[in-house]
C-alpha positions as CSV (number, residue, x, y, z in Angstrom):
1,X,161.1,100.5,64.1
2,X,158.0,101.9,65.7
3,X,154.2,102.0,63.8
4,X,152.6,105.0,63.4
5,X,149.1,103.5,62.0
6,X,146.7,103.6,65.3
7,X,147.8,106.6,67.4
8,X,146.3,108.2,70.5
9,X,142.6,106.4,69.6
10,X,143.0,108.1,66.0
11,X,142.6,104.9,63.6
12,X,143.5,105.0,60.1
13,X,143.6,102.8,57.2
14,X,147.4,103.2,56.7
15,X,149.6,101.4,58.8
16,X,153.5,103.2,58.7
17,X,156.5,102.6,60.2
18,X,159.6,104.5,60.5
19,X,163.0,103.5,60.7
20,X,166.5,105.6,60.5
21,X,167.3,106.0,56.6
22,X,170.2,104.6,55.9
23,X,173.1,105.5,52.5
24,X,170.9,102.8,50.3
25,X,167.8,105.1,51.3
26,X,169.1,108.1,49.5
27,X,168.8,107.8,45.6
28,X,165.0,107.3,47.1
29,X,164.1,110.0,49.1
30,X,166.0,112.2,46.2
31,X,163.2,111.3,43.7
32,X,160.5,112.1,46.8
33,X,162.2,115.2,47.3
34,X,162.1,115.8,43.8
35,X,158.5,114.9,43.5
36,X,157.2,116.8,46.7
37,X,159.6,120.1,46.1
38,X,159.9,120.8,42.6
39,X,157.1,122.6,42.2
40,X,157.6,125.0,45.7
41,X,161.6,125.5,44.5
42,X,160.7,126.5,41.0
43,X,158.5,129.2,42.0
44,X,160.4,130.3,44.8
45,X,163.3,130.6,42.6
46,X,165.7,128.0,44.3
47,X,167.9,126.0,42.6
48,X,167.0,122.2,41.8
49,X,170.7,121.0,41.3
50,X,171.1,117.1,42.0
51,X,174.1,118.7,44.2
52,X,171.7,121.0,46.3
53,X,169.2,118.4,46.9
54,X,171.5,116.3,47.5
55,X,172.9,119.0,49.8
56,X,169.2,119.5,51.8
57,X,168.8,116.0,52.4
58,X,172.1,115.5,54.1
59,X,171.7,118.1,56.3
60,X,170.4,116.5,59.7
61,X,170.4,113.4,57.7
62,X,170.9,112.0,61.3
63,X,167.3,112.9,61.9
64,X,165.8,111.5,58.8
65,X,163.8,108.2,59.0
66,X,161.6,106.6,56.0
67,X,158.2,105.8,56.6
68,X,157.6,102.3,55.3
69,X,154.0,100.9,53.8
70,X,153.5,96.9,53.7
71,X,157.6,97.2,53.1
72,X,157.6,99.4,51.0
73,X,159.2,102.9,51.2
74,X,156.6,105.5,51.2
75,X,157.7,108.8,52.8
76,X,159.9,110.6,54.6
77,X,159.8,112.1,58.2
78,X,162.6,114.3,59.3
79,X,162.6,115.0,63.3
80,X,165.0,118.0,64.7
81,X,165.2,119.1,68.3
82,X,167.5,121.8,68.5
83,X,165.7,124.6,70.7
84,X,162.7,123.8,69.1
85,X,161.0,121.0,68.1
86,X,160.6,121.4,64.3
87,X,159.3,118.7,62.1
88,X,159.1,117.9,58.2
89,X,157.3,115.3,56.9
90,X,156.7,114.1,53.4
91,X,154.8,111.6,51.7
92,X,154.2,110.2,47.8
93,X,150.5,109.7,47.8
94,X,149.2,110.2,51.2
95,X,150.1,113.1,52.8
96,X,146.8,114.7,54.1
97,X,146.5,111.0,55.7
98,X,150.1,111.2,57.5
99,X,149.9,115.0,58.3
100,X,146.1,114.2,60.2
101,X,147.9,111.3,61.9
102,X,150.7,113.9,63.6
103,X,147.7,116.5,64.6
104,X,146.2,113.7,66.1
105,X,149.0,112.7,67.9
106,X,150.5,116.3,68.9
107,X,149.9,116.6,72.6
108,X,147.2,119.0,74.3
C-alpha cells in the first residue's frame, strides 16, 4: 500500500492510499462507476448494462487499485502501461482534490 496524501512538496488535507482491488472490491467500484459515468454514457449514448460495466471494469482489472480514506474506500485509480502511459482516476467526492495531487506529482 503506498500514500498519496503529501507528494512532491504538494500538501493536501486528504491523506489516500492505494492498494490492488481485489473480487470483494467490485460490487464497490460498480456503484462508483455508476455514480461517476452515468451521466457521460447516457449522453454519449452507451449502454449502462450491469453486464457492460461490469464488462469495463474487468478489463485491465489487473491495473485497478482503490484509493482508500481513513479505511475507507473512496476512489478508484486505474494505471496502464502499454505503449503509453494512460491513466484513469475516479473519485466520490473529491476529485478536483485527487486530480491536483497527480498534476502535482506528474514529472517536469
Amino acid at each position: 500500500m503506498s500514500s498519496l496524501g503529501h507528494t512532491h512538496g504538494v500538501s493536501c488535507n486528504m491523506n489516500l492510499a492505494r492498494r490492488p482491488a481485489a473480487g470483494f472490491n467490485v460490487p464497490f467500484l460498480l456503484q462508483l462507476r455508476r455514480q461517476s459515468m452515468d451521466q457521460h454514457l447516457i449522453a454519449s449514448g452507451a449502454s449502462t448494462s450491469e453486464d457492460d460495466y461490469l464488462a469495463r471494469l474487468m478489463y485491465r482489472f489487473d491495473c485497478v487499485y482503490v484509493l482508500r480514506q481513513e479505511g475507507h474506500p473512496v476512489g478508484l485509480l486505474k494505471v496502464s502501461r502499454i505503449a503509453s502511459v494512460s491513466l484513469f482516476a475516479s473519485l466520490d467526492d473529491s476529485k478536483a482534490a485527487l486530480l491536483g495531487i497527480l498534476r502535482a506529482s506528474r514529472p517536469g
